[in-house]
C-alpha positions as CSV (number, residue, x, y, z in Angstrom):
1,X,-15.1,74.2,-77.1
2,X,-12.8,73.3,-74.5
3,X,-9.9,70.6,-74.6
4,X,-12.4,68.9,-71.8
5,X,-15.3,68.8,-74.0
6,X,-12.9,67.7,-76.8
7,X,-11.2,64.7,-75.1
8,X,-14.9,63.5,-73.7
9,X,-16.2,63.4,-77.0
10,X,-12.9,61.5,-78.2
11,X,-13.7,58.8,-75.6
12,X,-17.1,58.7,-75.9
13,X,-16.7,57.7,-80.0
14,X,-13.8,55.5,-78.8
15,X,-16.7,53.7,-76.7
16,X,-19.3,53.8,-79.5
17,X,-17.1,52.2,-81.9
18,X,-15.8,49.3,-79.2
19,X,-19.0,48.7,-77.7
20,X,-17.8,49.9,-74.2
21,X,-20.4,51.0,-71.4
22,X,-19.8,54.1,-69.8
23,X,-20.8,54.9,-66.4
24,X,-20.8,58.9,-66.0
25,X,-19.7,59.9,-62.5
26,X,-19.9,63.2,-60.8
27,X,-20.0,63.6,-57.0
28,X,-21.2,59.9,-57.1
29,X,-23.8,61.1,-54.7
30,X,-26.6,59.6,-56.1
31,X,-24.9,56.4,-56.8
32,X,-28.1,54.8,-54.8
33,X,-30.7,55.8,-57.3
34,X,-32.1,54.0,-60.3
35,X,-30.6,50.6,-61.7
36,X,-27.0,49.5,-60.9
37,X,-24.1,51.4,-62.6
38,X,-22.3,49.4,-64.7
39,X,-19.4,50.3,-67.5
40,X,-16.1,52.0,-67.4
41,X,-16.2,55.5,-65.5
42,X,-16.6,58.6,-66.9
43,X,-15.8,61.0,-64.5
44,X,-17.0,64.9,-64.6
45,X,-15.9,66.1,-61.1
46,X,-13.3,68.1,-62.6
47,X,-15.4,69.8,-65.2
48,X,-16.4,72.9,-62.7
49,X,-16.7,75.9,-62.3
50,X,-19.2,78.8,-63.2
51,X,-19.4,80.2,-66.5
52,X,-21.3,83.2,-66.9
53,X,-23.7,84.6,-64.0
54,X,-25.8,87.6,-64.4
55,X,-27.5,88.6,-61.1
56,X,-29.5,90.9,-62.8
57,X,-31.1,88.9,-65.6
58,X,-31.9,86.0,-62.7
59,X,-29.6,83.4,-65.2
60,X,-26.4,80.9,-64.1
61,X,-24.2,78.8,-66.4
62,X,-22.4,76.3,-64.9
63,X,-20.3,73.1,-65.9
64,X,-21.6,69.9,-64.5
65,X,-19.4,69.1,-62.9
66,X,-19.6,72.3,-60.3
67,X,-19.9,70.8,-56.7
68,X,-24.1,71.8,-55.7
69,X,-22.6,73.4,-52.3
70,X,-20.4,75.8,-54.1
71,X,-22.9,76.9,-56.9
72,X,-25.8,78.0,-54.1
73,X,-23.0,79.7,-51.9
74,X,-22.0,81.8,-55.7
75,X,-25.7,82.6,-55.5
76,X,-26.6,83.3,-52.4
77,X,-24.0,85.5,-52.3
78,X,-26.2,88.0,-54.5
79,X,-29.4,86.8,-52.4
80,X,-30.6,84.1,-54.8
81,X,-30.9,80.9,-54.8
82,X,-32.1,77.8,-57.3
83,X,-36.0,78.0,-57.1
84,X,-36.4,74.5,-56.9
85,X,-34.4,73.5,-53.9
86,X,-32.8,70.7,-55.1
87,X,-31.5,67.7,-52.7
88,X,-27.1,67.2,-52.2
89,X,-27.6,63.5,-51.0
90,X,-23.6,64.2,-50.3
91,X,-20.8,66.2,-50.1
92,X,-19.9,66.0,-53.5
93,X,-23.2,66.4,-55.0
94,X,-22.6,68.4,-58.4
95,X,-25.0,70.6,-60.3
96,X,-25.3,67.7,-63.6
97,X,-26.0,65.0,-61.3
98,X,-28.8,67.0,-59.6
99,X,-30.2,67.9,-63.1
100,X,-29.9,64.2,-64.4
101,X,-31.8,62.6,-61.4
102,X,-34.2,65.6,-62.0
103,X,-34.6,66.0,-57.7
104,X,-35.9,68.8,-56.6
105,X,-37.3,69.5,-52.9
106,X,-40.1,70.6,-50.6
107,X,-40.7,73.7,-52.2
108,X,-41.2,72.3,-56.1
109,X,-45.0,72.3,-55.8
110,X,-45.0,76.1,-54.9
111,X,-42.1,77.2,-57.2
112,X,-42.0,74.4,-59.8
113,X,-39.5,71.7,-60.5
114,X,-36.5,71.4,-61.8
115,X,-37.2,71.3,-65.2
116,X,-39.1,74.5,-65.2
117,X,-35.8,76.4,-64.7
118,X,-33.5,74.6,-67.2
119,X,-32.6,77.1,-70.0
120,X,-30.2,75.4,-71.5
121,X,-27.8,72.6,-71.9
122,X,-24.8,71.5,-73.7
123,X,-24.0,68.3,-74.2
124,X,-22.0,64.9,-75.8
125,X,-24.7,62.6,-77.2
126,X,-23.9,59.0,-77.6
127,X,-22.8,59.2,-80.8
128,X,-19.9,61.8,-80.0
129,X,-21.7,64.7,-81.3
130,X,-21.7,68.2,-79.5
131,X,-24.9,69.6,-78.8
132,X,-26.0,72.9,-77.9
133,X,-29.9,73.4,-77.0
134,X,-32.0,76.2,-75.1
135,X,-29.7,78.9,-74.3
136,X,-30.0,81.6,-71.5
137,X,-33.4,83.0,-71.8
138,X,-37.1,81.3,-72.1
139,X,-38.2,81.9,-75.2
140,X,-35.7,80.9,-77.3
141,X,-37.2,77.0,-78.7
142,X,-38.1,76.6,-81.9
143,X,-39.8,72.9,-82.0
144,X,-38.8,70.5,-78.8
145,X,-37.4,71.6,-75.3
146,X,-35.1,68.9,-75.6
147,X,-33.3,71.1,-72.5
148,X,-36.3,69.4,-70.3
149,X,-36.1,66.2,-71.9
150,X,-32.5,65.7,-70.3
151,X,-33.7,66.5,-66.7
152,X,-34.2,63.4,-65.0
153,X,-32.6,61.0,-68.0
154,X,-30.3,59.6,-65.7
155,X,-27.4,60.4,-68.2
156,X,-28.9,58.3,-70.5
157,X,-29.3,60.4,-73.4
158,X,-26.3,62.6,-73.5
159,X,-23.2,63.7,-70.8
160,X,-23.9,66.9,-69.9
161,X,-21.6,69.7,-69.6
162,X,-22.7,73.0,-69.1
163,X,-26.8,74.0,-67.9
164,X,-28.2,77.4,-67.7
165,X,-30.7,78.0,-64.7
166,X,-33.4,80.2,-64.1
167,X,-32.7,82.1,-60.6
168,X,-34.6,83.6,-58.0
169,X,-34.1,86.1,-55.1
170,X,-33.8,84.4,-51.7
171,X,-36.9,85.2,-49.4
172,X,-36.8,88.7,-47.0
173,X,-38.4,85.7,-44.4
174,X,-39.3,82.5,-43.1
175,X,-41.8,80.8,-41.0
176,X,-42.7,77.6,-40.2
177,X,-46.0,76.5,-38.3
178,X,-46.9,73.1,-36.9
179,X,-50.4,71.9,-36.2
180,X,-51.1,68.1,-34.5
181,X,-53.4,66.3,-36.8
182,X,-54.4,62.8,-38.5
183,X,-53.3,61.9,-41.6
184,X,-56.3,62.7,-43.0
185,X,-57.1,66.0,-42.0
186,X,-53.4,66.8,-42.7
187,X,-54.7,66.3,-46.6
188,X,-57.3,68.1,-46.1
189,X,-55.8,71.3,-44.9
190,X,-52.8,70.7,-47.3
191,X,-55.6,70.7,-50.3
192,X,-57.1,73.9,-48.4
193,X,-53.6,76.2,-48.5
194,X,-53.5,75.1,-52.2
195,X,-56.4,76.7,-53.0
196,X,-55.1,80.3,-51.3
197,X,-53.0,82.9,-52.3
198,X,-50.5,82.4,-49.3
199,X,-46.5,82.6,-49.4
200,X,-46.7,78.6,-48.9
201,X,-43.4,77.1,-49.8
202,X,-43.6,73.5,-47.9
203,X,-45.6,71.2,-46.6
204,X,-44.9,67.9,-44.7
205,X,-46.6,65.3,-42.5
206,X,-45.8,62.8,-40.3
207,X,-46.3,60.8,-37.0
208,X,-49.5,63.6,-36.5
209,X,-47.7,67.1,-37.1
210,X,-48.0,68.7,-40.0
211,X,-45.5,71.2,-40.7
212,X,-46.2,74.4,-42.8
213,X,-43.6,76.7,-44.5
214,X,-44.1,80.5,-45.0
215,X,-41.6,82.1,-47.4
216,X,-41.6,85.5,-49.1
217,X,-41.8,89.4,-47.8
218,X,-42.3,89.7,-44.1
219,X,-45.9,91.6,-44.4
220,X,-47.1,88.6,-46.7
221,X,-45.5,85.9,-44.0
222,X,-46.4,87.6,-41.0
223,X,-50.1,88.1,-42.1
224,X,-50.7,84.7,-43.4
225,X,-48.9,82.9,-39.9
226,X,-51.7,84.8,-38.1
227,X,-54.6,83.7,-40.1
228,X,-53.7,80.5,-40.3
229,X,-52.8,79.9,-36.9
230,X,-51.0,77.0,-35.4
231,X,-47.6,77.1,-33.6
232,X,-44.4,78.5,-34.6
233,X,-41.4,76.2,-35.0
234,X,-38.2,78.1,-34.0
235,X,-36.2,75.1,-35.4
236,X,-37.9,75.1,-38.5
237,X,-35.3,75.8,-41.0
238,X,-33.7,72.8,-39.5
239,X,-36.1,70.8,-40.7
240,X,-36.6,71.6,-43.9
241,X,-33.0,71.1,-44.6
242,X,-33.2,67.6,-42.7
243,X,-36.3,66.4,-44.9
244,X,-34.6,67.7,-48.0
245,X,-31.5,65.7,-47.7
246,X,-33.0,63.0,-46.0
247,X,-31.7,63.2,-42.5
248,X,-35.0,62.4,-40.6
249,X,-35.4,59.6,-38.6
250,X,-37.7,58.9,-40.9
251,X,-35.5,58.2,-43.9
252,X,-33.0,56.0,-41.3
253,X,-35.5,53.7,-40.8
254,X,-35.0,49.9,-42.0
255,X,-36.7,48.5,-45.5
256,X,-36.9,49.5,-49.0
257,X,-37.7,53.5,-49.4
258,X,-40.3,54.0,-52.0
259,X,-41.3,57.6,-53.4
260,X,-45.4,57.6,-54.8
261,X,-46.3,60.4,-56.7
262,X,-50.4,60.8,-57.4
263,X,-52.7,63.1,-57.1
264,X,-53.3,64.7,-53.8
265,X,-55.9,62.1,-51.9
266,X,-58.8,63.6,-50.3
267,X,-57.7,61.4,-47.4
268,X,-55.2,58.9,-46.4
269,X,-54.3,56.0,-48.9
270,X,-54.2,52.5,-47.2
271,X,-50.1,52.3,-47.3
272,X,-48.2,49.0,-46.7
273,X,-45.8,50.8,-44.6
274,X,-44.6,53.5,-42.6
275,X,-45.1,57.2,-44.3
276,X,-44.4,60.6,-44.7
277,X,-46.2,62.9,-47.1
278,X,-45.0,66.7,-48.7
279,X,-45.8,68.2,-51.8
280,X,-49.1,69.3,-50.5
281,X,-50.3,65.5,-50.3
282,X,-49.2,64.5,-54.0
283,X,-45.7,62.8,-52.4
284,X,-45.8,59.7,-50.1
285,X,-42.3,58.9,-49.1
286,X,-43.6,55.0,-47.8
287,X,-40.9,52.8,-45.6
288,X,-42.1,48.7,-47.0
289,X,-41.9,45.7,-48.4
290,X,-44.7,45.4,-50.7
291,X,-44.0,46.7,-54.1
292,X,-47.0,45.1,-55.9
293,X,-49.2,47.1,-53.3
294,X,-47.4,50.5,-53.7
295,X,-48.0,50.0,-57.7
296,X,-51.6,49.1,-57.7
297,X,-51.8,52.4,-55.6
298,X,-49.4,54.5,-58.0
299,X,-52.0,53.3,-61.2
300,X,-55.3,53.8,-59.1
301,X,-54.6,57.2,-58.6
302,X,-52.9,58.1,-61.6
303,X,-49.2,58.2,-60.4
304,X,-46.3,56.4,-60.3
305,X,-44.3,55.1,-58.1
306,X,-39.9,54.6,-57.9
307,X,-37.7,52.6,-55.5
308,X,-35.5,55.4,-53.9
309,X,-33.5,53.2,-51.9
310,X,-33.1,49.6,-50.8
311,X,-35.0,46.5,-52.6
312,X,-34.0,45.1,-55.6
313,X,-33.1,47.6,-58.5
314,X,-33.8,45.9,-61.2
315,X,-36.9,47.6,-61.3
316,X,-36.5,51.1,-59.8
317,X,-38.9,52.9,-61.9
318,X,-42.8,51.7,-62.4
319,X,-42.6,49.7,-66.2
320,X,-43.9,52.2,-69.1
321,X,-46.9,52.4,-70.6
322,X,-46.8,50.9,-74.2
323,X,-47.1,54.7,-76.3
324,X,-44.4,55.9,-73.5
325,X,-42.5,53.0,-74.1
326,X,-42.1,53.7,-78.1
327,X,-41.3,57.0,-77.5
328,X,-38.2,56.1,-75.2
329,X,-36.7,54.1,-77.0
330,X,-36.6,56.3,-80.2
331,X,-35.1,59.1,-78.1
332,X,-32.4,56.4,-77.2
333,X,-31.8,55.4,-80.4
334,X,-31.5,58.9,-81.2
335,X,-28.9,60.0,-78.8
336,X,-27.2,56.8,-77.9
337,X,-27.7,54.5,-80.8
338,X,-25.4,51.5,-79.9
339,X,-26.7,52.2,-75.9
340,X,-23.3,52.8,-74.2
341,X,-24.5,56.2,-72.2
342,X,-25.0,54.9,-68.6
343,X,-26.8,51.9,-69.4
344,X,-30.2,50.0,-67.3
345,X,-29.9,53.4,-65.0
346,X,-33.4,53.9,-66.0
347,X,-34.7,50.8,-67.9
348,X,-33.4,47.1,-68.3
349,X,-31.7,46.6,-71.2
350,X,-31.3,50.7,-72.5
């Protein structure tokens, strides 16, 4: 254990025992998302750097603190890359932040998310206790993944400092094919490459293109551009990089931003807003003013729905079911018994 991990662990008890909040920082990229941050800072920027990384056996350590930028540059140096393409949202994005907000990007329906490639993590619960869990290969849990149960805690459960990652090559190619269609047959073709065995890798909709990304060798690309047709956007990588970081017009446009996550529609939902759908049709990104809508929708299909920007934050993530709602807050009382570990990032009042 470092004198980093050491000194952390010293403050954190200090907190426990005064009652003091603490609101973890990395890159402070994601500042935006979920409830208000409140409480003294806890900063982890300076907690970088790669620990171990084995090219061959497809695995990465970091500390969280490790800026995002300079973690995919260490791996695509070696042609790999982290599978689930996970958003910055800034310069200073760092690889704990990413795993804490749980993001990943337009390719987690086709390579999974990001807590399918956590392996392990180390951590400071709120009680001051270092914890170790996972490790660096898959089958190494014996009872819960708690690994996966800190992706997408918001911090709330423990301050992370180190993650293990599950790698993957880079691909030899990419394509990307654009086709002019409604909304609804945008679904319907998106719920139609689902069902093939084609190098898809991201799918996206909006104002009546539908854009179609190819990744993988360049017989398996090249094969499947020509059978599905379409035409080829040169500028393609462009855009994946825009929507993943958010820098379409789109995601510039005025009113609350809200992210609904159901089951893919077999046509167009009746949305109270402006909207732009990936994930092969199970992710509206919707640009509105009318939560209450937005939920109804979220619960009718089986979903859920969060307030990714704008609006009030109060509420930034659709209220839990009663069961779900039990189980919380035992893991909080768990890892942060007195509830000082980023507090009302995720819920009111925890």
């Amino acid at each position: 254990m470092d004198s980093f991990v050491e000194s952390l662990q010293a403050r954190i008890v200090a907190a426990g025992e005064s009652g003091t909040r603490l609101n973890i920082i990395g890159g402070n990229s994601k500042h935006f998302y979920g409830g208000a941050p409140h409480g003294e800072p806890l900063a982890m920027g300076t907690h970088q750097g790669v620990v171990s990384y084995e090219p061959t056996e497809l695995v990465v350590t970091a500390r969280t603190g490790t800026p995002l930028v300079e973690l995919e540059q260490t791996l695509a140096e070696s042609r790999q890359m982290l599978p689930f393409e996970p958003p910055a949202f800034g310069a200073g994005a760092t690889i704990g932040g990413t795993i804490a907000c749980g993001f990943s990007g337009p390719a987690r329906p086709y390579r999974g998310a990001a807590r399918d490639f956590i392996l392990g993590v180390n951590c400071v619960s709120g009680r001051g206790e270092y914890l170790r869990f996972g490790g660096q290969v898959i089958k190494n849990v014996a009872g819960y993944d708690v690994s996966r149960l800190m992706v997408g805690a918001m911090g709330t459960l423990g301050v992370m400092t180190e993650v293990s990652l599950k790698v993957l090559p880079l691909p030899v190619i990419e394509r990307t094919l654009v086709f002019d269609c409604s909304g609804d047959d945008a679904l319907v073709k998106m719920n139609e490459l689902g069902g093939r065995p084609l190098p898809v890798t991201g799918t996206a909709w909006h104002d009546g293109k539908l854009r179609v990304r190819l990744s993988g060798s360049e017989l398996a690309v090249e094969s499947a551009a020509s059978s599905l047709g379409g035409d080829l956007d040169i500028a393609g990588a462009s855009f994946w990089q825009a929507l993943k970081e958010h820098r379409l017009d789109f995601f510039g446009g005025t009113g609350p931003l809200w992210r609904l996550s159901i089951a893919p529609p077999a046509k167009m939902p009746d949305l109270p807003g402006e909207s732009l759908v990936e994930w092969g049709g199970a992710l509206f990104w919707v640009r509105g003013n009318d939560p209450q809508a937005l939920v109804a929708l979220a619960r009718a299909h089986g979903g859920n729905l969060t307030r990714f920007r704008g609006a009030e934050r109060s509420v930034s993530f659709q209220p839990l079911g009663e069961a779900e709602a039990v189980l919380n807050r035992g893991l909080k009382k768990a890892f942060d018994p007195t509830g000082i570990l980023n507090p009302d990032r995720m819920l009111a009042g925890s």
